[in-house]
N, C-alpha and C positions, 0 to 999 in steps of 0.2 A: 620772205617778208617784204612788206613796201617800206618804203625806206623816204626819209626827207633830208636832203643833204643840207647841210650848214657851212657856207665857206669863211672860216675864223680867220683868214689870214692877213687883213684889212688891221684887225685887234691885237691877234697873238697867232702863235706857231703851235700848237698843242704836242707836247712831247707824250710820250707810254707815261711815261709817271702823272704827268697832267692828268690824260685820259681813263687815267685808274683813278684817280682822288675826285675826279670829276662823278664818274662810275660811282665811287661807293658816297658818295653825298646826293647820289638819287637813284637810288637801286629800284626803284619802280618805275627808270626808264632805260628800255633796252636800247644801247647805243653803240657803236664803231666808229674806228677813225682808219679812213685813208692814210696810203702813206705820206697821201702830201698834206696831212695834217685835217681834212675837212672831216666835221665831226658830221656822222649820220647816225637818223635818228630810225630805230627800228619802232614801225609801227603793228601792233597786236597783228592777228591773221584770222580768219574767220574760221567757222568748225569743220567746214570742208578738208580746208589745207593745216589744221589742229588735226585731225585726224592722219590724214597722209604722212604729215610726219612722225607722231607718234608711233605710227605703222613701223616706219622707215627705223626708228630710232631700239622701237623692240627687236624687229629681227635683226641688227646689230646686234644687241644686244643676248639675245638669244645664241647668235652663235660663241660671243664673248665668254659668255657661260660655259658654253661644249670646249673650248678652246683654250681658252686661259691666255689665250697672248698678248693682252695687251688692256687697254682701257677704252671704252666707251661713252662718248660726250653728247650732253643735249645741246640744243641751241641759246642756250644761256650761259653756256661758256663763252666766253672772250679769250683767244692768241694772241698774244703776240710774238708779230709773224720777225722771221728775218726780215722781209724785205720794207720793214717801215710799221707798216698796219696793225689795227688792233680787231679782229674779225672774228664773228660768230657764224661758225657753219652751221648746217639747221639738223646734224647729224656727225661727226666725229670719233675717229679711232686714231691710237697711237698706240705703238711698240709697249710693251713692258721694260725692256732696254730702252728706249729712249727717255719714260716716263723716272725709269730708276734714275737717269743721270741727272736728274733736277733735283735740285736743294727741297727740303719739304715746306720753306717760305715763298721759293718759284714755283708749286704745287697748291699752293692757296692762291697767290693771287692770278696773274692773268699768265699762265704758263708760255714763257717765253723760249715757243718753238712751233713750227707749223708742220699740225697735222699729218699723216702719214697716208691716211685718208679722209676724202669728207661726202660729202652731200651734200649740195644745194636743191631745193624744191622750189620751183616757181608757181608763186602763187597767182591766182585771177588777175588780181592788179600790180605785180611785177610788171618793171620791164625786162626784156631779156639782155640787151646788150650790158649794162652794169651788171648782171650776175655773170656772165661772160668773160669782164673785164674781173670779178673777184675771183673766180675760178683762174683766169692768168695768174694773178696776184697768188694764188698758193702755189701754180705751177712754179712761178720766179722764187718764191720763200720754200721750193724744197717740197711739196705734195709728191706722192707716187702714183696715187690714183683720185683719182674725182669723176663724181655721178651731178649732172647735172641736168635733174628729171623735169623735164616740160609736157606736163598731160596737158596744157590748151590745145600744143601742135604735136600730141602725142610720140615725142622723139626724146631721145635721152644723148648728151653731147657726153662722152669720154675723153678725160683728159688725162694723159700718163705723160712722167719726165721724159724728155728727151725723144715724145712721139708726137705729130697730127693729130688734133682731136678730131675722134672719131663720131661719126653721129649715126647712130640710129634710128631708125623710122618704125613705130609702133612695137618694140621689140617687148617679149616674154619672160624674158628669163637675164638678170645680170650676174656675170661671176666674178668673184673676188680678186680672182685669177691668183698673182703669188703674192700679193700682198696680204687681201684674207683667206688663206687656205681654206677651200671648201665651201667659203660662203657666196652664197646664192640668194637670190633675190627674185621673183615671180614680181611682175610688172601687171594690171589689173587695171 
């Protein structure tokens, strides 16, 4: 999604609780907060990159089904993350273990833990370097794997703990490797 950042700290420091009361006093606007408090604003995405992701979000989804391991997010969820942040991946899965260790109040609002995997899609008018730096941002807050798909330059950046992000160049096929057992991904 293209994104408008707002730097609040001239004003105020936006804490998680802030940026949740802020959230649900205007839920018809999709927003994030940095860890260093800067509130960004997600702007809609056109039918192209609607579509990609939806894509993106069923065959998760689909193998969630086959598998039962865990939970499945759209990009209208909000984390928050360990490391600060309050961030919508445009695609997310977590553990069923991890999801059972949250209170079922930490379950309604903005589930405070990051991701086990996600997906970032770059849309036409993305930049790349800020989804780059949000992709770090789940690395630093605990991610095991992340897809971050760029069909402008047709490469997909891999990001595992404790690895080099890897990059691909027009690649066919992504696997879940042992995070999502079995799941696979055809790249188009």
């Amino acid at each position: 999604m293209t994104a408008i950042t707002l730097n609040l700290e001239p004003l105020i420091q936006l804490t998680h609780e802030q940026f949740y009361k802020l959230c649900m006093a205007n839920k018809d606007v999709a927003m994030e907060r940095s860890p260093q408090g800067a509130l960004i604003i997600m702007l809609p995405v056109g039918g192209g990159s609607g579509y990609r992701e939806a894509r993106l979000i069923s065959k998760l989804f689909n193998w969630h089904e086959q598998t039962g391991l865990g939970i499945v997010f759209s990009s209208s969820t909000v984390f928050k993350l360990p490391g600060g942040g309050d961030r919508s991946p445009d695609a997310a899965w977590v553990s069923q273990e991890c999801w059972d260790a949250l209170a079922p109040d930490e379950q309604e609002k903005f589930p405070p833990l990051c991701p086990e995997f996600v997906i970032e899609l770059r849309s036409k008018s993305d930049r790349l370097r800020p989804l780059q730096a949000k992709m770090q941002e789940y690395l630093e807050s605990g991610l095991k794997l992340g897809w971050l798909i760029n069909p402008q330059d047709q490469c997909v950046e891999i990001y595992r703990s404790s690895k080099d992000v890897e990059l691909l160049k027009t690649p066919t096929l992504l696997l879940g490797e042992d995070v999502l057992p079995g799941f696979e991904l055809e790249i188009t």
